[in-house]
N, C-alpha and C positions, 0 to 999 in steps of 0.2 A: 474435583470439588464443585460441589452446584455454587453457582454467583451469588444464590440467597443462604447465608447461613444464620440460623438461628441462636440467639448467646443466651441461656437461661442462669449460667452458673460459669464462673470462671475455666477457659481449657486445663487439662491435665498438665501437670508441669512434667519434661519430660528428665527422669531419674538421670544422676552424673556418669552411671555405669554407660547407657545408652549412648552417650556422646561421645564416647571412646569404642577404637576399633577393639574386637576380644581377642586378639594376638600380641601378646606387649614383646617389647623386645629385649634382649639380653646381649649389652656391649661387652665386647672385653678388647684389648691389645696382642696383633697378631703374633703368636708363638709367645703368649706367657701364661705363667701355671696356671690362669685360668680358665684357659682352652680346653682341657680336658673336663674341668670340673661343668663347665657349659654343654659339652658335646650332649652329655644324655638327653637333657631341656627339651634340644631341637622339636621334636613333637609336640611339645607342649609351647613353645615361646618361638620367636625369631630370633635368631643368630644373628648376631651381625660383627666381626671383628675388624676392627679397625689398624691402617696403618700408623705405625710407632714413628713418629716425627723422626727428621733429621734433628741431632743437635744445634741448638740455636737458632732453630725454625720453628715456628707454630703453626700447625694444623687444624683446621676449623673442623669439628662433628658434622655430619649430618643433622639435619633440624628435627625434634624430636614430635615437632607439632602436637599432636593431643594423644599422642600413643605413651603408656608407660613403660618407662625404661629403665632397669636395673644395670648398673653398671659393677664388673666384678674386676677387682684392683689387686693383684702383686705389690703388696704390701712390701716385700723385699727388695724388688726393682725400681722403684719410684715411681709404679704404675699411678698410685692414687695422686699425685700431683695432676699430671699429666692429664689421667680425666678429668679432675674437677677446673681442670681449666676448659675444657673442652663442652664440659655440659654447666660454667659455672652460669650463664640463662635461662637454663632449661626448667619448668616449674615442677613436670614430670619427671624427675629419676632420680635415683636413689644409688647409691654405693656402699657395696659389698665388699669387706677386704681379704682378701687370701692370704694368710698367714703363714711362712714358709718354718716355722716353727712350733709348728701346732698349736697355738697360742688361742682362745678365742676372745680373748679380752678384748673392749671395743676399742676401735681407736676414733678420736676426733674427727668429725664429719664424718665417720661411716654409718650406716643404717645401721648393720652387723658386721661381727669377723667370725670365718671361719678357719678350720686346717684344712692344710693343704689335701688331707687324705680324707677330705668329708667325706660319706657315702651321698651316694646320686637322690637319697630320699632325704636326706637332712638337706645338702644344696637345695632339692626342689620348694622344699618345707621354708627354707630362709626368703628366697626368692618370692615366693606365694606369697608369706607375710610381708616384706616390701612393695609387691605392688599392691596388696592388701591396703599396706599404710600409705601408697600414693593416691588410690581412690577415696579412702579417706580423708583424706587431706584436701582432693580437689573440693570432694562433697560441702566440706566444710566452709572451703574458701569460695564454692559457688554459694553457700546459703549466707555464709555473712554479705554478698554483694545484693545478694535477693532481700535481708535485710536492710542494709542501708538504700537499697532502692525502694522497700515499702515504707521505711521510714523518709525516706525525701517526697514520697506519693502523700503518706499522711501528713507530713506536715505541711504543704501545698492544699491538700485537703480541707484541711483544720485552719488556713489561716483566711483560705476564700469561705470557710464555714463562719467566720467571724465578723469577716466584712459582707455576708449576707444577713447573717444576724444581726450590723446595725445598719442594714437599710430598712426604714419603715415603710418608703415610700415605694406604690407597687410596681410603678410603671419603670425608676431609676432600681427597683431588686429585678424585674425581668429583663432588664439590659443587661443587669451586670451577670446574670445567669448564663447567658447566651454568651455572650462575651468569655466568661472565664469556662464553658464549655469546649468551646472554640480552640482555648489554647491550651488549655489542658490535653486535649487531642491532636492540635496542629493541622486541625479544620478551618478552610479557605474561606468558606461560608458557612451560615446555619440561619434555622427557622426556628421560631418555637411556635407551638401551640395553646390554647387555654381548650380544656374540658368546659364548656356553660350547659346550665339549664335552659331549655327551647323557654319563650313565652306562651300562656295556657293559647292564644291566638294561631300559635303555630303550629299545635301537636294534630295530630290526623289519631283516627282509630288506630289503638294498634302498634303506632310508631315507638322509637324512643323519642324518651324526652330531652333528648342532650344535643347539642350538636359543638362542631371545633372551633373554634374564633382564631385563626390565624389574626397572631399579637405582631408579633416582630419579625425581623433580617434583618441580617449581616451579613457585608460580603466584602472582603480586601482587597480585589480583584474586579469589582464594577459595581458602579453607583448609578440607581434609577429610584425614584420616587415610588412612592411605597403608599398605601392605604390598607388599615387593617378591615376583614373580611368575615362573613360566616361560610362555613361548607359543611355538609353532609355531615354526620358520623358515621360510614359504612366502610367495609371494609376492600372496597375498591382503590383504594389510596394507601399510601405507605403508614401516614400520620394516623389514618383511620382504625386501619388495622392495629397499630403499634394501640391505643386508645383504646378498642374494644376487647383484644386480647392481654395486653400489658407485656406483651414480649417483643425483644430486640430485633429490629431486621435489619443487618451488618451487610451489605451487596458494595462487593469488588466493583462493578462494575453495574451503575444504576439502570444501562439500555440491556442486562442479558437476565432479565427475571425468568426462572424457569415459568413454562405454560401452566403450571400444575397449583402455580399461586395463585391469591385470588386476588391481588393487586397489583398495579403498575405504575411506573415512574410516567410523570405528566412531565414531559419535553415544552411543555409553551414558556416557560421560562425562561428555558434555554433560546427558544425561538427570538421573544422577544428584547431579549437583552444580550443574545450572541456569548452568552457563558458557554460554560460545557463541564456539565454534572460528569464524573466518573464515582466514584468511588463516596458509596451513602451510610451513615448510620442513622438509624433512628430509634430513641429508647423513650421508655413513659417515663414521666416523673409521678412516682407515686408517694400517698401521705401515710402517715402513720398507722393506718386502717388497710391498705393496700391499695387502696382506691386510686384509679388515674385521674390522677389532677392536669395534667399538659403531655405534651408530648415535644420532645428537643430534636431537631433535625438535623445532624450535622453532614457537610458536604464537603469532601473532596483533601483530604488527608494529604499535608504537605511535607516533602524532606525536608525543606528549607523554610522555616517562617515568616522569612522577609520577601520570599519568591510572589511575584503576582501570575496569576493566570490568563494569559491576555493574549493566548495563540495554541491551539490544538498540538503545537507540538513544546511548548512550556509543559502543558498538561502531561503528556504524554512523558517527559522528562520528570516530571517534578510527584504528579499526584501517586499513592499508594494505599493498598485497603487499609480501614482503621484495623490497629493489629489487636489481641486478646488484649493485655496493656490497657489500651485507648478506650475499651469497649466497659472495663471493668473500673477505670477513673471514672467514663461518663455517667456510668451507674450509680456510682457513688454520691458523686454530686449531684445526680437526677434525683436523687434522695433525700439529700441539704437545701434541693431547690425548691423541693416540695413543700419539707417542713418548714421552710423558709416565707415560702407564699404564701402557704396556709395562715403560717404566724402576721403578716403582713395584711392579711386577707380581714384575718379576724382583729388584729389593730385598728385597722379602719372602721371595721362592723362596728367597736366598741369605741372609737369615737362619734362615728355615727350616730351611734346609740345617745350617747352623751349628750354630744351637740341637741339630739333629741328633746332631751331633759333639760338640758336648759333652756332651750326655747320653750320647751311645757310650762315649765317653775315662771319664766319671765310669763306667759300668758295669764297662769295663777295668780302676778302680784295683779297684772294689770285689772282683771276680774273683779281682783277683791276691793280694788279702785280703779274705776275704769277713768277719772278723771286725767289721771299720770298714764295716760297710754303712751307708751312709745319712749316712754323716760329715761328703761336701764338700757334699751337701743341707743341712745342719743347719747348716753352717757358714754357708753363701750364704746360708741366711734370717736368721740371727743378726748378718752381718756387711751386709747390706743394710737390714736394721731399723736397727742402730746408726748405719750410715750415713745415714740420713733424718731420725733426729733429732736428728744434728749439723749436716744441712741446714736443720734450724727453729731450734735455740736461738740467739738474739739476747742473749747475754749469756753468759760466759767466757771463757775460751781461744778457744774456735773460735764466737766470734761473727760472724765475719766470711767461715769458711768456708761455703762454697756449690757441690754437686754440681751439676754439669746433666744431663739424662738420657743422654747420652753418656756421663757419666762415670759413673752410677745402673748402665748397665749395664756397664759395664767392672769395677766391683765384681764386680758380681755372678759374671761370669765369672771372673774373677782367682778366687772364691771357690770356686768350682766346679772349677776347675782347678789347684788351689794343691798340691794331692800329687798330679799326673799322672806325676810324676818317678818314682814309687813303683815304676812298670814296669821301670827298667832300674836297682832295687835286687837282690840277690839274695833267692831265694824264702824257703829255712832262715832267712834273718837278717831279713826282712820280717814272717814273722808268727814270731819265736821267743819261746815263750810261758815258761820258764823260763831260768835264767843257765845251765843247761846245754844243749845238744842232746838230743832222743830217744835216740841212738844213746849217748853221752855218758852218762847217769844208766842208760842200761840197761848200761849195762858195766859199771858200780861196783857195783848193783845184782848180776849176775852174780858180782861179785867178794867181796861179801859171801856172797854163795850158794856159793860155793864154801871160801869163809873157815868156814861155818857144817860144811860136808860135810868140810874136813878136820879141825874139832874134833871131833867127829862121832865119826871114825875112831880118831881119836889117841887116844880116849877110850874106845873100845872095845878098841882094842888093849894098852892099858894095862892094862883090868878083866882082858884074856886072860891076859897076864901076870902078874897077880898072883893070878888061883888058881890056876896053873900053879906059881910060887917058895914063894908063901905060904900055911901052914895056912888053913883055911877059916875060923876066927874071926875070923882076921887081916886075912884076904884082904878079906871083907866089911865089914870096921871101912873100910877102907882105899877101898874103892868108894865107899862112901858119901859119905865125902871127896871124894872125885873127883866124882862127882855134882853134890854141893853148891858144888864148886871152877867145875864147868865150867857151871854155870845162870848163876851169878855173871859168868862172865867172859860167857857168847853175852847176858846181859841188858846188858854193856856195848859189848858189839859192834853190838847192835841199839839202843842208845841211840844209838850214831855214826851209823849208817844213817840214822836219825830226826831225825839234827843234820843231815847232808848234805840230804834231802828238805827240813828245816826252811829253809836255808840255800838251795835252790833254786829257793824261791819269790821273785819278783820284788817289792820294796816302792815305795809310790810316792812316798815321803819317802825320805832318806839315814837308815839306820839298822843295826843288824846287829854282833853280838861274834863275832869271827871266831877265836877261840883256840882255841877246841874244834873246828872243822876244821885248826887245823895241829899240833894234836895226834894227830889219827885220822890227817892224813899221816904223821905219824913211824910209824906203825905198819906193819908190815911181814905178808908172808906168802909159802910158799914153792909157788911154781907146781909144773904135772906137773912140770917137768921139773927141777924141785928148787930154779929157780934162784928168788933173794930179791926178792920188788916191793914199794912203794907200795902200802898201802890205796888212799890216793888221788894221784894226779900232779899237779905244780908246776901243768899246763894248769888241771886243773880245779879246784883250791883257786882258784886267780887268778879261774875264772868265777864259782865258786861265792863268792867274796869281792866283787864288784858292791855296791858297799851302798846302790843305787838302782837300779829298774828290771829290766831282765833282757838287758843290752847289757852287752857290755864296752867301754871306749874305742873299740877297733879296729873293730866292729864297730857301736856308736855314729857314729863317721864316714860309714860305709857308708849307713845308713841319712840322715844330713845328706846324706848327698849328693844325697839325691833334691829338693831344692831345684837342683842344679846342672841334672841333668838336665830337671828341670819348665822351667826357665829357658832351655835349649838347647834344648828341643822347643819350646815357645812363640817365642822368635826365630824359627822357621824359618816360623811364621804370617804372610802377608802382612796385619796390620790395617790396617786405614781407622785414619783421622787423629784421629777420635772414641775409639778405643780400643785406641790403641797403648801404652797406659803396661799393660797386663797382665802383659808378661814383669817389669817393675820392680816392678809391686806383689807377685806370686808371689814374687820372689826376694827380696823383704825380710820374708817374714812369720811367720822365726823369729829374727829379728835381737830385741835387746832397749835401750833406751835407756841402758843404761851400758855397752853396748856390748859384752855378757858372750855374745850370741846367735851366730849363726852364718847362712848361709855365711864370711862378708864382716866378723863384729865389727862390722858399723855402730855408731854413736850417736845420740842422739836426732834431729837437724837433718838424720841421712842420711837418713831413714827415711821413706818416703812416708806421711802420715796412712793413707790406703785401706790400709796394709797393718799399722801400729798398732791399726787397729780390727777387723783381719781376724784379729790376732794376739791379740786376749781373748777375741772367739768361737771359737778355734780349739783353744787351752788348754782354755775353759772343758770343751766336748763331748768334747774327748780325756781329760779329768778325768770327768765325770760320764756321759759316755755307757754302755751296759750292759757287762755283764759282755766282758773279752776271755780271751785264752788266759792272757796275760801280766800283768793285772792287773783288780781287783775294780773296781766300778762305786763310783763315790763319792757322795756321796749332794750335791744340790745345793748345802745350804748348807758343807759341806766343801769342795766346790771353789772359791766363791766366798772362802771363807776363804784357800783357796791361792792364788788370784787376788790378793788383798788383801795375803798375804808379799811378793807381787813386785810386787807399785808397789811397798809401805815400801822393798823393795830393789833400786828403780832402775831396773827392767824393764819392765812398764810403766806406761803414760799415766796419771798420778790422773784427768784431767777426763774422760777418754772412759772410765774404768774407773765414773766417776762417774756418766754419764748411761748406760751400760749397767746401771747397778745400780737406777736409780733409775726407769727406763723397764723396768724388768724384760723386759729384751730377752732375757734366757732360755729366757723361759717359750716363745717363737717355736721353741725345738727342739723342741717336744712336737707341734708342728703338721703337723712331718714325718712 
């Protein structure tokens, strides 16, 4: 047999007939009746008569090993005791009884009975059909063993198929591939390989574009330092070959490759680490399409599994070729390990992918307001720190709660995506940085400016007037008046102006005397066209009276709403079962525990913790993050302070308010 053999398809099993010599043989007891019945046989069977024990001694049979044996019993003598003590181990043979009264009736424990006067074609006929029915019988009892041996191969199979199925993670699914390769074979060592795409950088005219990335080893037998590698994809190598053509190269012996291969065992391993490769398998792993995805290396096939290889003549004791068996488990599995990596492959791609998306969506909110840049960053790190050390403490409130990293990252997300909604708020009302509009204070603005041009005039037209009517002592006494009349009055027109701007600034406490803007409302002036306005209009006293913030009610909703929306976009996400509670935790994480919050009013027991603890890092950053249009940055420990107003009133959590304060999980927004 050439040292390289090729395994495309399970070997032939070999039939039960084959494993038996084609001479069975035929006992009987010397000089009983049936000796004669036996003698014709002779040609066709082996003879064998055995001596007839002394009384009260036992004689041991010859061993019948794997030969079929008919034994023919003197039913009259007490032959048939006598044998079946003699073969009662035996799996092979069968008992024929000789009837000394022609009787053919059966008796207990015999195959058949015949008379004594059978002719030599019915004896041969009885005979034929007993060892007929011994090779049956082995037949049967070899395939139930071939049975429960495929059945202990597949359930072995099927249970590392399970525990490859929940590894997700690619580097802990390639260990465990190699690993349960290994011993499913009773291989000392092994390698695997990855199939990769070359980079466009590295392709040459002409070339493939692929080449091997030696991933990993394992080896029971000696430990050295390890770095993964690229090499060729040609088929001067084992790995190589096995890759480009997808078939098995099974070598008894890795140093006796016939000349006529086109690949060779590389010995510098052996060199450099004092191993000693005999006995190699290497099989692809391919995926569902045929396609080679890796290539599995195994090395050096052990009797003993505990046995280490640590001297040429352990080896020499211990290794043997992987057998058909071994070749055809590794197959199997090179096939679990595929679908496996694949699936594992393409999990990642599709977080990947995700992770993508969220980072898109968070660059979207920030765009649509770029003043919150960095916000649901700030938040995610804030509200994932919080979250891990409500996964450690062993004592409080949530001594009992416990995240799993499924749920680690569904935080995280929720946090990152917690104002996606912000997109289908309006733009003006999204980032509006004072209680009025641009357009809004520059109209008033204007209106002043024109309040200032027509005292202006009134006051010139007046001085006209009065050196015109009045002597000039007079007239001058009289300007002067007016002069000092009208500084007086534009110094309290431009004090109004100065309450309105005062008044347009957004506060981020409830504060603000609003009497001096519905005072400067009552004030009037008369357009071109003569007719009487408002300084200022009902609209804008009402914005400009806001005594929080820079939202009015109506426009305050608008902006709440973008919880609705976050919540409507997130449904429409197909999640896995790991981290479906997202749209739930988003939509509860302006809600407050006396139930004062919003979309929804919730109260405490609605409220999912993941979005209680998403709702103090999300305050706190919207409080102290930097400067925006609509409001000054507050300095930390002010926000904390305002943090601390709403526990006392009910909003939220003291114990998570409690371990964010004291874990100084704040400081986590600086890291952004």
């Amino acid at each position: 047999m050439d040292a390289a053999e090729y395994v495309d398809r399970p070997p032939l099993a070999h039939s039960a007939h084959s494993l038996m010599p084609q001479r069975a043989e035929i006992w009987y007891l010397e000089h009983s009746l049936a000796e004669p019945l036996a003698r014709p046989l002779k040609s066709r069977y082996a003879l064998r008569a055995l001596a007839t024990p002394p009384p009260g001694k036992r004689t041991s049979a010859p061993h019948p090993s794997d030969t079929p044996v008919v034994c023919l019993a003197d039913l009259g003598a007490g032959d048939l005791i006598t044998l079946r003590r003699l073969v009662r181990k035996a799996p092979r043979v069968r008992l024929i009884g000789i009837s000394r009264n022609g009787s053919n009736k059966n008796v207990a424990g015999c195959f058949a009975t015949l008379p004594r006067k059978s002719t030599p074609a019915l004896v041969r006929k009885t005979v034929d059909a007993a060892i007929a029915n011994i090779k049956l019988a082995q037949r049967e009892r070899s395939a139930r063993a071939d049975l429960a041996r495929a059945e202990r191969e597949m359930e072995e199979l099927n249970r590392i198929g399970i525990a490859l199925s929940q590894t997700r993670e690619v580097g802990a699914l390639l260990n465990m591939i190699l690993a349960k390769a290994r011993e499913i074979t009773g291989a000392d060592a092994g390698s695997l390989y990855l199939v990769e795409e070359s980079r466009p950088d590295n392709l040459s005219s002409g070339s493939d574009d692929r080449h091997l990335r030696f991933k990993m080893t394992q080896n029971d037998s000696v430990q050295f330092p390890f770095t993964e590698f690229e090499l060729p994809l040609q088929e001067n190598s084992l790995a190589g070959y096995t890759a480009l053509h997808g078939e098995v190269i099974n070598l008894a012996d890795a140093r006796r490759i016939p000349r006529n291969r086109p690949y060779r065992f590389n010995p510098s391993y052996d060199e450099e680490t004092g191993y000693s490769t005999r006995s190699m398998l290497t099989l692809p792993m391919k995926n569902g399409r045929g396609e080679v995805i890796g290539v599995l290396q195994l090395i050096n096939c052990k009797l003993h599994p505990e046995a280490r290889l640590t001297s040429p003549e352990i080896v020499a004791r211990e290794v043997r070729p992987f057998s058909g068996r071994a070749v055809r488990l590794a197959l199997s599995l090179a096939s679990q390990a595929a679908v496996a990596y694949e699936n594992s492959h393409l999990y990642q791609d599709i977080e990947t992918l995700f992770e993508g998306f969220v980072q898109a969506s968070v660059k979207a909110i920030e765009q649509r307001d770029p003043s919150t840049s960095g916000h649901s960053l700030r938040v995610s790190e804030m509200t994932v720190g919080l979250a891990q050390i409500v996964d450690r403490v062993d004592t409080g409130a949530y001594a009992s709660m416990r995240f799993s990293p499924g749920q680690m990252k569904e935080i995280r997300y929720a946090a990152l995506l917690h104002d996606f909604g912000k997109v289908g708020v309006r733009e003006d009302v999204l980032i509006k940085a004072k209680k009025l509009y641009p357009l809004q204070i520059d109209l008033i603005a204007h209106r002043f400016d024109y309040l200032y041009m027509e005292m202006d005039a009134r006051k010139e037209r007046e001085k006209v007037r009065m050196l015109l009517e009045l002597d000039r002592p007079e007239a001058l006494a009289r300007i002067a008046a007016l002069d000092e009349e009208y500084l007086l009055r534009r110094a309290k027109i431009e004090s109004g102006f100065d309450a309105v701007l005062q008044a347009n600034e957004p506060t981020v406490l409830p504060e603000g005397e609003f009497d001096r803007l519905f005072e400067i409302a009552r004030q009037t002036y008369l357009d071109p066209r003569g007719a009487k306005k408002p300084l200022l209009t009902s609209d804008e006293v009402r914005y400009l009276s806001i005594p929080k913030g820079s939202l009015s009610p109506d426009e305050r909703i608008q902006i709440e709403s973008h919880v609705i929306h976050s919540f409507n976009f997130l449904l429409q996400i197909p999640w896995t079962r790991q981290i479906r509670e997202i749209p739930r935790i988003v939509r509860a994480h302006h809600e407050k525990l006396n139930g004062t919050g919003y979309p929804y009013k919730l109260r405490s027991d609605e409220i999912p913790v993941q979005a209680k603890i998403m709702t103090i890092c999300d305050i706190f950053d919207a409080l102290s993050a930097s400067d925006r249009p609509y409001k000054k940055a507050v300095a930390s420990d002010g926000a904390l302070n305002i943090l601390e107003m709403s526990v006392r009133d009910q909003e939220l959590d003291p114990e998570l308010y409690r371990l964010f304060l004291e874990a100084k999980i704040f400081e986590l927004a600086d890291r952004v």
